[in-house]
SEBA-683825 format. One record per residue (C-alpha): x negated, y, z negated; residue number from 1; residue in one letter. Coordinates in Angstrom, 2 decimals. Each point is the difference from the previous one (the first is absolute). Last residue first. Example, Ala and Ser with C-alpha at 12.3 -4.5 7.8 and 13.67 -1.06 7.14 Angstrom:
<recs>
         x         y         z     i   aa
    -13.67     -1.06     -7.14     2    S
      1.37     -3.44     -0.66     1    A
</recs>
This chain:
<recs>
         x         y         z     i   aa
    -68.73     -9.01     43.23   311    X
      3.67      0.02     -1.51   310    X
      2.78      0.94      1.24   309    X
      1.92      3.02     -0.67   308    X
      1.51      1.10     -3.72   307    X
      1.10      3.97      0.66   306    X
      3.99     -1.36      0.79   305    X
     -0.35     -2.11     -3.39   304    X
     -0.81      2.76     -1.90   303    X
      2.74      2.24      1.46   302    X
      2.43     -2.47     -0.83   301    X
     -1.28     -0.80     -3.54   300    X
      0.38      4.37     -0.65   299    X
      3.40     -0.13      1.33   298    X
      1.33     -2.94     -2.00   297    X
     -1.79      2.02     -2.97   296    X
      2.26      3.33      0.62   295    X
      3.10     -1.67      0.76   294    X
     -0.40     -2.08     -3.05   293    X
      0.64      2.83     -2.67   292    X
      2.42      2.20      1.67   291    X
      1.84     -3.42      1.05   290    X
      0.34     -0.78     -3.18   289    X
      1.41      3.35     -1.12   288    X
      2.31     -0.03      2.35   287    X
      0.56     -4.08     -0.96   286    X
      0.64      0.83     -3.72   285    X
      2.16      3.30      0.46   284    X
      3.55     -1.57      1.74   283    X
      0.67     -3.00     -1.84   282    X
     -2.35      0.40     -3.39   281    X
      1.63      3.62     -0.54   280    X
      3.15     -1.20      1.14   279    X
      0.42     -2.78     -2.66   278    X
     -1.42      2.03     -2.87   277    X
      2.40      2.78      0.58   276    X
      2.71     -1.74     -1.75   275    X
     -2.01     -0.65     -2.77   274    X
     -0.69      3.57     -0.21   273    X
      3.18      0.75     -0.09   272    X
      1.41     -2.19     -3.09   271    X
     -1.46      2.41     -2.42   270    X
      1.81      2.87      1.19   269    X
      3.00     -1.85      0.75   268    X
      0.17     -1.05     -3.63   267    X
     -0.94      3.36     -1.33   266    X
      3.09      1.26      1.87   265    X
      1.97     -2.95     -1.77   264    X
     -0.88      1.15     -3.08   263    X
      0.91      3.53      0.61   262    X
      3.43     -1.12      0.97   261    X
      0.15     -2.53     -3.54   260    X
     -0.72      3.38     -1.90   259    X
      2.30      2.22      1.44   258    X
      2.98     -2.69     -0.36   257    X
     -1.52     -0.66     -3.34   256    X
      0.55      3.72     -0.89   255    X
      3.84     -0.77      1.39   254    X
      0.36     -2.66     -2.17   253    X
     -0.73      1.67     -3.07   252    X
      2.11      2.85      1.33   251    X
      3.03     -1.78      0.87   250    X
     -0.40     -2.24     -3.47   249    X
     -0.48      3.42     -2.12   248    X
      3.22      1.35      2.21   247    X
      1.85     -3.28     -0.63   246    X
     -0.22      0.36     -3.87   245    X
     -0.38     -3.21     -1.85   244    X
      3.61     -1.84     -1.29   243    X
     -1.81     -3.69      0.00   242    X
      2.22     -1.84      2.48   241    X
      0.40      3.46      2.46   240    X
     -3.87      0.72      0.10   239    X
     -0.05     -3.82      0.63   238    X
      2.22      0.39      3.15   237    X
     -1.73      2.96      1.03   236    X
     -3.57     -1.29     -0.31   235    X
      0.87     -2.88      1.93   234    X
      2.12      1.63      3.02   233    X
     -3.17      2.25     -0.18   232    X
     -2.02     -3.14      0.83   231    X
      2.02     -0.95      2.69   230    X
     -0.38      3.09      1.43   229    X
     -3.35     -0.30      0.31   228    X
      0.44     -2.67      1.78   227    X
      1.11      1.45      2.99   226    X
      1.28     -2.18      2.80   225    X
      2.96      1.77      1.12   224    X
      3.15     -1.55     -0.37   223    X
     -1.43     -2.38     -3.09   222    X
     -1.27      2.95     -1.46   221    X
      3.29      2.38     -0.09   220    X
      1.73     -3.01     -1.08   219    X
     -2.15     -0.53     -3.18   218    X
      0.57      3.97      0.13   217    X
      3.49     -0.27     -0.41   216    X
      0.04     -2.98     -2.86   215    X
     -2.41      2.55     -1.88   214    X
      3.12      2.76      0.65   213    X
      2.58     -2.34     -1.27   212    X
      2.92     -0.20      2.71   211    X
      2.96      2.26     -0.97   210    X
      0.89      0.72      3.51   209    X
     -1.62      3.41     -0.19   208    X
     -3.24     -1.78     -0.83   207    X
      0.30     -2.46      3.09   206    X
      1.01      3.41      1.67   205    X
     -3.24      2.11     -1.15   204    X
     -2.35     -3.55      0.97   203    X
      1.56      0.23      3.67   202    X
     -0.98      3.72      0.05   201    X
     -3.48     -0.96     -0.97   200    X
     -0.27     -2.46      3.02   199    X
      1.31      2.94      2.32   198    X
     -2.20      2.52     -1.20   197    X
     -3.05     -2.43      0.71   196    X
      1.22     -0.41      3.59   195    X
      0.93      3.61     -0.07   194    X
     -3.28      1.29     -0.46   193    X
      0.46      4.17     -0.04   192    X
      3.53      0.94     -0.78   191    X
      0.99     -3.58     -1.30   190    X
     -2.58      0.32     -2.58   189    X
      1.48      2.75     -1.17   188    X
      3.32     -1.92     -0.49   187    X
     -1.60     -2.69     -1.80   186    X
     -1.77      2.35     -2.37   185    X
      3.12      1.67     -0.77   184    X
      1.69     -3.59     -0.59   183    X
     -2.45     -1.31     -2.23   182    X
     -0.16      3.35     -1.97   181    X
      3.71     -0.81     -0.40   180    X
     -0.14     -3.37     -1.14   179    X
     -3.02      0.59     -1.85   178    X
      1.62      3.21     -1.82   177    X
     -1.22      3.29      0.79   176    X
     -1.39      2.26     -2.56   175    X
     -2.56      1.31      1.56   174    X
     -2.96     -2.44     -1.31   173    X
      2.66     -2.49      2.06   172    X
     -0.56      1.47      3.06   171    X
     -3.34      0.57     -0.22   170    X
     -0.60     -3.56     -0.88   169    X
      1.94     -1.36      2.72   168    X
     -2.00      2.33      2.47   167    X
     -3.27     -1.38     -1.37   166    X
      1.69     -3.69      0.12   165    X
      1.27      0.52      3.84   164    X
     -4.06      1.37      0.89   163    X
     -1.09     -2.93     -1.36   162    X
      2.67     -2.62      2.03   161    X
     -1.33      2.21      2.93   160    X
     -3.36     -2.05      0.82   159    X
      1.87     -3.52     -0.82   158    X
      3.00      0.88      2.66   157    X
     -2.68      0.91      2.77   156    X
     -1.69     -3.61     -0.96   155    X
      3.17     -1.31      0.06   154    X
      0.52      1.71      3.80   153    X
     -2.79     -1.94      0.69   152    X
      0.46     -3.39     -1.23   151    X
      4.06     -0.17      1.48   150    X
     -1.59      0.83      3.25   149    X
     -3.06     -2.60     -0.30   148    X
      3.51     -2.60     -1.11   147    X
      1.25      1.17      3.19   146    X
     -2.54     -0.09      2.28   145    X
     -1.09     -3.77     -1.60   144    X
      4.14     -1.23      0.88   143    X
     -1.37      1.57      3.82   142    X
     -2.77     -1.96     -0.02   141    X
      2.10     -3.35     -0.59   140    X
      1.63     -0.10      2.89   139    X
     -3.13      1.56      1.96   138    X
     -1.61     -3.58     -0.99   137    X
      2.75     -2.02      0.63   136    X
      0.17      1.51      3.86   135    X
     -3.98     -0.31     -0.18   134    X
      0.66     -3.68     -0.71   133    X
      3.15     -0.52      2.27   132    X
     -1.87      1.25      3.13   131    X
     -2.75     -1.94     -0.58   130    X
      1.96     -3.29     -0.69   129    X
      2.05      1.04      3.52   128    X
     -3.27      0.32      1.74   127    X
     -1.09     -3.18     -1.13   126    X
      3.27     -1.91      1.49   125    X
     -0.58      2.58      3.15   124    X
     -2.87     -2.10      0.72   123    X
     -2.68      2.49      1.13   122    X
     -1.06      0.16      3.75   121    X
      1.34      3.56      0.44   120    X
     -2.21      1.45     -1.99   119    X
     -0.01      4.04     -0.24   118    X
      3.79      0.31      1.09   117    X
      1.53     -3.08     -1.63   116    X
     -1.88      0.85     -3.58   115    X
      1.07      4.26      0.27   114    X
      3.69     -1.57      0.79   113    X
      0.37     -2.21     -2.73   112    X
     -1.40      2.58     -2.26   111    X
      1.90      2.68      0.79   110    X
      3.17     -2.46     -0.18   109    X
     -1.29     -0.17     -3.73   108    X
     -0.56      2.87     -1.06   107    X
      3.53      1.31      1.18   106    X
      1.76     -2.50     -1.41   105    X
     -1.68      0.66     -3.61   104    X
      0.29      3.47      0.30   103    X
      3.37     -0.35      0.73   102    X
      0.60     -2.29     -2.84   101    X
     -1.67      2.37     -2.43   100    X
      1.67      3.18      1.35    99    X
      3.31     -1.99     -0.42    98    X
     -0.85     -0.79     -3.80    97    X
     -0.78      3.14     -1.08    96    X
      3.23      1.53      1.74    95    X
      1.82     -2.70     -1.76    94    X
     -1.28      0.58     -3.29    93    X
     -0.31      3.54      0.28    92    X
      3.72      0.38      0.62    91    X
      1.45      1.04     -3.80    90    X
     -2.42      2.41     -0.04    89    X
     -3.01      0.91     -1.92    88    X
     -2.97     -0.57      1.79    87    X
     -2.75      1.26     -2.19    86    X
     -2.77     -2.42      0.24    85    X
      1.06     -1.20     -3.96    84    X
      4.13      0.31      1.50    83    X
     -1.72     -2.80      2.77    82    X
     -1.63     -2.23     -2.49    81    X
      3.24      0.17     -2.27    80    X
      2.18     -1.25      3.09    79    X
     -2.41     -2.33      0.81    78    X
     -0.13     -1.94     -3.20    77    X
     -2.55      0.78     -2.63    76    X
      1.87      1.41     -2.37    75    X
      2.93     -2.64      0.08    74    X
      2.70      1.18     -2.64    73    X
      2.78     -0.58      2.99    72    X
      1.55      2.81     -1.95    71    X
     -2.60      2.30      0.45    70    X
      0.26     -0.14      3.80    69    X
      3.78      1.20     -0.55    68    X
     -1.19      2.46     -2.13    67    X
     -2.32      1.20      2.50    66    X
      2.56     -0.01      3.14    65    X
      2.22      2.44     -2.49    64    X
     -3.20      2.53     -0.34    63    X
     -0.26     -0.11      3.41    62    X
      3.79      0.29      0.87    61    X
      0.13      3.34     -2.22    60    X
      3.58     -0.79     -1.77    59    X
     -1.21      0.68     -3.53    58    X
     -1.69      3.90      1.01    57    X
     -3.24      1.07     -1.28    56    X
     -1.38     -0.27      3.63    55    X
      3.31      1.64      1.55    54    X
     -1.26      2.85     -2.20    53    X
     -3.36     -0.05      1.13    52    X
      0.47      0.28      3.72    51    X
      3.08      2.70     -0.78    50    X
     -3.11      2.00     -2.13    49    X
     -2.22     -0.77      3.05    48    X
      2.33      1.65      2.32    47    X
      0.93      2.65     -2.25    46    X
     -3.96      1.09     -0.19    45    X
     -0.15     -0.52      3.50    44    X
      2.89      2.17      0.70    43    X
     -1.28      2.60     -2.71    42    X
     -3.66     -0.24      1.45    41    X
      1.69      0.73      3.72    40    X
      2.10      3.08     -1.14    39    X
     -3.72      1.46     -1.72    38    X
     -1.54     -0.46      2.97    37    X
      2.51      1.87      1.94    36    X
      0.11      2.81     -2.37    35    X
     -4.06      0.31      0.12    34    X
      0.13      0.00      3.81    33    X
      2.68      3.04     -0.04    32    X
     -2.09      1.65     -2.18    31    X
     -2.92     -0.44      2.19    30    X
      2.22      0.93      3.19    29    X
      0.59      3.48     -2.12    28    X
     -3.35      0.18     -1.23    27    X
     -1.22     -0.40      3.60    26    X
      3.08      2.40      1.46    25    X
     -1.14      3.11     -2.78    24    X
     -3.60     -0.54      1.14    23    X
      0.24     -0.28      3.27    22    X
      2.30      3.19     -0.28    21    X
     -2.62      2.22     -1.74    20    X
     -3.13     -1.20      1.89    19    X
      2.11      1.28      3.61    18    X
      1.17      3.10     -1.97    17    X
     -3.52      0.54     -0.96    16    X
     -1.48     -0.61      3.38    15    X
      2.38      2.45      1.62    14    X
     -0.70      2.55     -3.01    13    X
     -3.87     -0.18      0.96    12    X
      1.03     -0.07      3.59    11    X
      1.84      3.02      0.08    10    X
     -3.12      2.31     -2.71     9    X
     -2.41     -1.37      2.41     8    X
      2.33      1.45      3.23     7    X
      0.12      3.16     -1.85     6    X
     -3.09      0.51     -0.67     5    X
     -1.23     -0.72      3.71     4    X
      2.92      2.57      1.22     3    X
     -1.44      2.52     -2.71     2    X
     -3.91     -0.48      1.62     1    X
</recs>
């Protein structure tokens, strides 16, 4: 019985020392694991402070390709269109118009050869009219991408301008002026949406510059399709001609902010089951007709199959 003791009492202190020094090396590799993170979050973090600095600085080239847009003072012009889809260099242009003209080639030597190879016997004076029309057609398809892109990512801008105004106001309730709160909104913005941060860093310079701030933001809208910014141009510029307080006119228009996104909820709600009115009658009418008049149609057949001759 004392050798069986003994060999218990080894392997309990075996299996200790084993438990012991897994569990010294896992907190060591999970320290290890924690510094590591913790190096990568500061690069990132220094990363996207560089990123945001060379944002706010004057000789960014995107920010110097937009004021040479702005000084052709045409804001519907391609170059606007394509900084409102959020292309923002200086070769957009060109590279916009190459895909288009490749696209157009393309289409149309596509179709040339799809028309030869499925009928032969067609004149190729019609084929080449074919050809040409869905060539013009793709031509202009791809100026309707861009100005869906350009809609869509001012839709994206329109669902953050209220989050900018509750951060403006948050900044300025701390004591922050509106240049500067415009500025440390901008640059959080640039952590998490930089298109939006980028837009709002361009209104901080035009500030910096000595640019009025409603001036800014009339800017700020053109570039990106908001109208709501418009409207606090508006406010801000008469808040400015009649000495009222911009943190009563930031937080009037912010509770109208609230108000106008709740409105246009309600909007969609009601507008839905218009929407649905079409498919309903499309897709449920004849399942349900046929439901009804299956039934009968089979009920006449069978009466006319038991009707024999008479006499």
């Amino acid at each position: 019985m004392q050798p069986i003791n003994d060999i218990l009492i080894l392997a309990a202190i075996f299996v200790a020392v084993v438990l012991l020094c897994f569990t010294i090396l896992t907190a060591i590799g999970r320290s290890r694991q924690i510094a590591r993170n913790l190096e990568r979050s500061a690069d990132i973090a220094e990363r996207a402070d560089a990123r945001i600095d060379a944002a706010f600085a004057n000789e960014n080239p995107f920010i110097g390709h937009y004021y040479e847009v702005m000084r052709k003072n045409d804001p519907e012009g391609l170059d606007m269109r394509l900084i409102r889809a959020g292309f923002l260099g200086r070769n957009a242009r060109r590279v916009y118009n190459i895909i288009r003209l490749i696209l157009t080639a393309v289409c149309f030597v596509a179709t040339w050869l799809t028309i030869r190879s499925l009928a032969p016997g067609v004149v190729p004076t019609m084929i080449g009219v074919f050809s040409a029309l869905v060539a013009g057609t793709v031509f202009i398809m791809v100026n309707a991408v861009l100005d869906r892109l350009a809609r869509r990512r001012t839709v994206e801008f329109r669902r953050l301008f209220p989050d900018f105004m509750d951060l403006l106001i948050v900044c300025v309730d701390a004591g922050l002026s509106i240049e500067a709160a415009i500025d440390r909104v901008a640059r959080e913005f640039m952590r998490t949406k930089p298109a939006f941060g980028f837009h709002l860093s361009i209104i901080s310079l035009e500030v910096r510059a000595g640019r009025p701030l409603h001036e800014a933001l009339n800017n700020f809208s053109v570039r990106v399709g908001v109208e709501e910014a418009r409207t606090l141009s508006t406010m801000f510029r008469q808040s400015q001609e009649l000495g009222a307080s911009i943190v009563k006119t930031l937080r009037v228009f912010g509770q109208e902010m609230r108000e106008l996104r709740l409105i246009r909820a309600e909007e969609l709600a009601n507008a839905l089951p218009v929407k649905m009115l079409l498919p309903l009658a499309g897709f449920l009418f004849p399942v349900n007709l046929v439901i009804v008049l299956v039934p009968v149609m089979i009920q006449i057949l069978r009466l006319f199959s038991n009707i024999g001759p008479g006499g």
